[in-house]
Structures are given as C-alpha cells and as structure tokens.
C-alpha positions, 0 to 999 in steps of 0.5 A: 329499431334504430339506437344510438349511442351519443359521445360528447368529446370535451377538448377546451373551451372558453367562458360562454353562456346565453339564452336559448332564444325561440321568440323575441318582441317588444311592447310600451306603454305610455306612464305620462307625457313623454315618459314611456315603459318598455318591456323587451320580451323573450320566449326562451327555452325551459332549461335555458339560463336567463341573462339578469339584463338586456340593453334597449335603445331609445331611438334617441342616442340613449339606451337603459340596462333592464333588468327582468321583472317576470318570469312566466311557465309556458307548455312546451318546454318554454318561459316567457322572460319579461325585461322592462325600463323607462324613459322620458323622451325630450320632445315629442317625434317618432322614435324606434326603440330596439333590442339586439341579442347576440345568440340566435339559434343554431341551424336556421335554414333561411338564415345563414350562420344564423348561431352569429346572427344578433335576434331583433326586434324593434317597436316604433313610438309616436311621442306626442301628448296632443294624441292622448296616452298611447300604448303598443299592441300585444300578442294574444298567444305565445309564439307557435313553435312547431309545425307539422312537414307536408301539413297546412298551418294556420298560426295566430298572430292576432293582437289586442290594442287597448287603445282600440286603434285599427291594426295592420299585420304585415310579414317583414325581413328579420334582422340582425345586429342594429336592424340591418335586413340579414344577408340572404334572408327568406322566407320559410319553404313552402310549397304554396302559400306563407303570407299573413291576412293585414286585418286579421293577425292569421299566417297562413302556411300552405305547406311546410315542405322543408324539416328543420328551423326557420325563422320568420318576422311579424310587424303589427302597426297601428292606425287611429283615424287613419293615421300611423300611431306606432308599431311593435314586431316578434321574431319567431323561431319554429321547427318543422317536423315529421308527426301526426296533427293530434290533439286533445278535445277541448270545451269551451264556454259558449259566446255569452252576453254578461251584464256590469256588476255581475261576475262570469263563471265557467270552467274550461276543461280537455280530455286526451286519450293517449300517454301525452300531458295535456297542458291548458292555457287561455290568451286573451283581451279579458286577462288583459285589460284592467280589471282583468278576469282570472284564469289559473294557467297553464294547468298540466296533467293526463286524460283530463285537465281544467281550469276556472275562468272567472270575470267580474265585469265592471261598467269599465270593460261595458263596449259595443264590440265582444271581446274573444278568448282563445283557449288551447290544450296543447300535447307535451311529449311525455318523459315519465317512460323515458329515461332521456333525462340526466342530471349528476346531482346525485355525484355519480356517471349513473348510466353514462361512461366517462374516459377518464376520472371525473368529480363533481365538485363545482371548481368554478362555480355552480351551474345556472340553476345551482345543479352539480356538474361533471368535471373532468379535472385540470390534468387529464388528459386529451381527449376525454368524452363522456358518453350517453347509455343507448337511446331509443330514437327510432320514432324520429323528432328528438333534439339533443340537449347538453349544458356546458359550463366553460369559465376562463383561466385566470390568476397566477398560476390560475384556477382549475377552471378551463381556459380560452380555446387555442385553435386546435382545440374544441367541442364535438359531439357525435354518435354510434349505432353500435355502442360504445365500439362506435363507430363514432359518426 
C-alpha cells in the first residue's frame, strides 16, 4: 500500500484567480431582425471560483462585457456557467462572434504550455432577415470528461437545432488567443481511430493509449436547403485513466407514441451495487424546446436513484420526426469513507502541520466562496509549508487540488496581503513516501 505525505511550500506570490475551465462553447439566438443574444458557455470545475464577466466579440469591431446569468449543478464535480449579452448587428453579413479565456488547464499532452494558452470558441452567424429567425445549434449532453486508457470510447457530440436544419459535425484544430490555430497542436493519442461521423454528432476513439489530459475541438455547422446558415463549436478537456468501465444499471421509458393534449408520464430510475453515488440526468430535444417537459435533475444518491419525466404535449411540438431523450447514471467516487477532504473553516490545522505560526483571520480578503483561509502572516519567515496527514493513493487516479488566495501589495507601508512575485521566489508542491521526514520529492 503506497502512502504519501503531500507538502506545499509557500514562498511568494502575486494576485491570481481564474476558472478551472474543462469545456467551452457558444450559442445564439436571433431576438429580431438583426438583433441576436449570445450565451458564452463554461463547463468549469466544482470548487472553482466563477469570473462575474467574460468579454464576447461580435465580429464586427465591438465586444460586450457579459455578465452570468446561470449557473447550473452537473455530476462529476462540475457546473455549467452561462454568460449572455445582446447585440443588433448594422446590416446584414456573416459574422464570427468569439470568446477568448486566458487560463487553460495545466499539462495538456497535445498542447504545449497549454497553463498559457487562451481556450476559444467561436460561432458563426449568418445575419439576414429574408432567411427568417435563426438560431445555433445546442449540445445535447455536457462535455465527457473522462475516459478509460486502453479502452475504446464513444463520446456524443449530437446537437439539436430547432430550426430543423441539416447538421454537420466535423473535428477542428483548437485554438488560442484571437482563434489562432495553436502551435503543434494534435489530436488526442490514439492507437487506431479519433474521428467523428459528419451525420451523427458520434467520435469515436478507438483507443485511448496515452494517460493524461487532452484537449480536442467540435464544430457543428448547419445547412438549410443546402445552404451554410451558421455554425457553433465546443472545446473540450478529457482526462484519460486507468479504471475499470462500471456502471449503474439504467430503466429507461420504452419508445412511445403521445397524442397533443395529452400529458406523458414516467419515471426514469438506476440501480448500482457498489459504494459510488449514482448521479442521474436526462439531455435532450424535449427539455429543450418550448414548452419543454419536466424532469428534476440531476438526482444523486446510492443503491438506487429516480427521477419523473413529465411532458404535456401541445399541437406545437406535433411533427412527423420522434424526438430522442438521452438519459445517463453516471458513478461519482465516493468521499463519505475518505478523509481527503479539508477545509480550516473550523480555525485550526486539524490533521495537517504547519511550519510556522499560522492564523485564520482572512487579512485580505475572504476566499471565493467566503470560507476561512491559513495564513501564514507577513513576518514569517522563509520557507514556510503546510503539509497534508497521509494519504492513501494506492489505487491510483487522484488529482491534488489546493485553493490559494494571492492578493497584491499595496499602500504605504502596505498591507498584510503578499506581494508580487521577485524572481527567486515561488510555489512548489511536493511529496514523501516516508512522512514528514521526507524525503521530500
């Protein structure tokens, strides 16, 4: 059994806060005439703090500050933060609305210095009120974020459009800064096959061979009567890993035939033997368009989980093609045996060791989501660390996650808060297999 003993060496540093960014998109809507909304889409990280504005350009030298206007629970650790703004256009063209985000995740394997890299993602809009109301297409599902090494995977891109245009997927370069195509960038390794199917929205990776992050790029461009009337993309992040493909055992509602004025009812449920949380959600075209149907998501507990979905149909949604539902029960790793978990809201080190002196009276400012930090004080001396109790890594697969608060020197003579980084000074984390003797690795 393999334990270890993580050290966090705190040096100096300077003001830094973004989000942990896994996926990015955009979508639009025309309002009227030339007047469009557009809604910058962020699959972040649980725990990660969430920026109160992110900047779109319009693809016609202007750009609108948007602010968030929703926020949503996902299993796996994750949230969906939704940006939005609108703008009219001054005649009609094509135009390729973009947002740039200056943090990408660290490590990327087919993107160098990815932690550098700006994340983009761009839509393009066909202005023009003699095509009628258009609006982008939409992801189904959220972002795959993980995938099994050695093991084939087939992740769902699929996209709706309520417009009923013809869709076409295709896979594209990421890019940065100003949608530059990124230096060196590749595809994910794979030992066969990465490549999408142009009609059905499916990738198909035939297999995983390399652990670690990739990122890849999906663009969905839309068609009607032949004709290219827009396009939208998502940049995602996935993680590939050693494990086992498990899962929960899902019921589903059998395909049916529903008449208008009627109300469709059934209940969705999964079973799972096994320690894991089983987290069930539904995506798809009927809780998307309007009125949509009703299902209370996403619903987490063990052994057993459900969830109504409910639709009353309206002569609206009446239409020669069926409309899909996609349920999923996905497994989230149990933390409720687990002591990996710290926080100092309670004022004390608890289980871990500190250096020197520390308090907990937030000199700064509080943390994101108003919890109390460790503090190390303005005098003491360097260097100082803060190490973890032991930790049990021996199956494999853990990612070490620590929330900084870095916030610049200021006035005269100052604050207690730390200032900017001189060049010998820093943040390093580290790791011993034989406590805190180290050593240190």
């Amino acid at each position: 059994m393999r334990r270890i003993v993580f050290l966090i060496f705190i040096l100096a540093a300077q003001l830094t806060s973004a989000m942990n960014v896994k996926s990015l998109e955009l979508t639009y809507d025309n309002i009227s005439g030339l007047t469009y909304r557009a809604n910058a889409i962020f699959y972040v990280y649980d725990p990660s703090p969430v920026d109160s504005a992110v900047v779109l350009n319009w693809g016609d030298n202007s750009y609108s500050v948007m602010a968030v206007s929703a926020v949503e629970d996902l299993p796996g650790e994750l949230k969906k933060i939704t940006y939005s703004g609108t703008h009219t256009f001054s005649g009609p063209s094509s135009f390729t609305i973009s947002v740039s985000y200056s943090v990408r995740s660290t490590n990327v394997n087919n993107i160098s210095y990815s932690l550098i890299t700006d994340i983009y993602a761009e839509a393009v809009i066909v202005a023009n009120p003699f095509l009628g109301s258009i609006h982008s297409s939409v992801f189904v599902e959220p972002p795959q974020l993980n995938v099994c090494n050695n093991d084939a995977a087939y992740l769902n891109l699929v996209a709706y459009d309520q417009d009923g245009d013809q869709l076409q997927y295709s896979i594209i370069d990421c890019r940065g800064d100003g949608g530059s195509v990124i230096s060196g960038f590749t595809n994910p390794s794979t030992s066969s096959v990465f490549q999408i199917d142009q009609n059905t929205g499916i990738l198909t990776w035939d297999t995983p061979n390399q652990k670690g992050f990739f990122n890849y790029a999906v663009q969905v461009s839309k068609y009607r009567n032949g004709v290219f009337v827009g396009s939208t993309m998502r940049d995602i992040l996935v993680n590939v890993i050693d494990c086992n493909p498990d899962s929960a055992f899902l019921y589903v509602p059998s395909d049916t035939c529903v008449l208008a004025g009627t109300t469709y009812e059934d209940t969705v449920y999964a079973t799972y033997n096994g320690i894991d949380t089983i987290a069930l959600t539904g995506y798809g075209e009927p809780i998307i368009v309007n009125p949509p149907a009703n299902f209370n998501q996403p619903v987490r507990d063990r052994d057993s989980v459900g969830s109504v979905f409910s639709w009353s149909i309206s002569c609206s949604h009446v239409r020669p093609d069926p409309y899909t539902m996609y349920f999923s029960a996905e497994l989230e790793d149990s933390l409720s045996n687990c002591a990996c978990t710290q926080t100092f809201n309670n004022q004390s080190l608890g289980s871990y060791y500190a250096s020197v002196p520390v308090n907990f009276t937030n000199p700064c400012f509080p943390g994101w989501d108003n919890s109390f930090y460790l503090w190390f004080g303005a005098d003491s001396s360097a260097p100082r660390y803060v190490s973890t109790p032991t930790v049990d890594v021996s199956d494999g697969n853990y990612m070490i996650v620590f929330d900084m608060v870095l916030a610049e020197h200021t006035g005269n003579p100052g604050t207690d808060c730390e200032g900017p980084d001189e060049p010998d000074e820093g943040i390093y984390l580290q790791y011993s297999t034989n406590g805190i003797a180290g050593p240190w690795t």
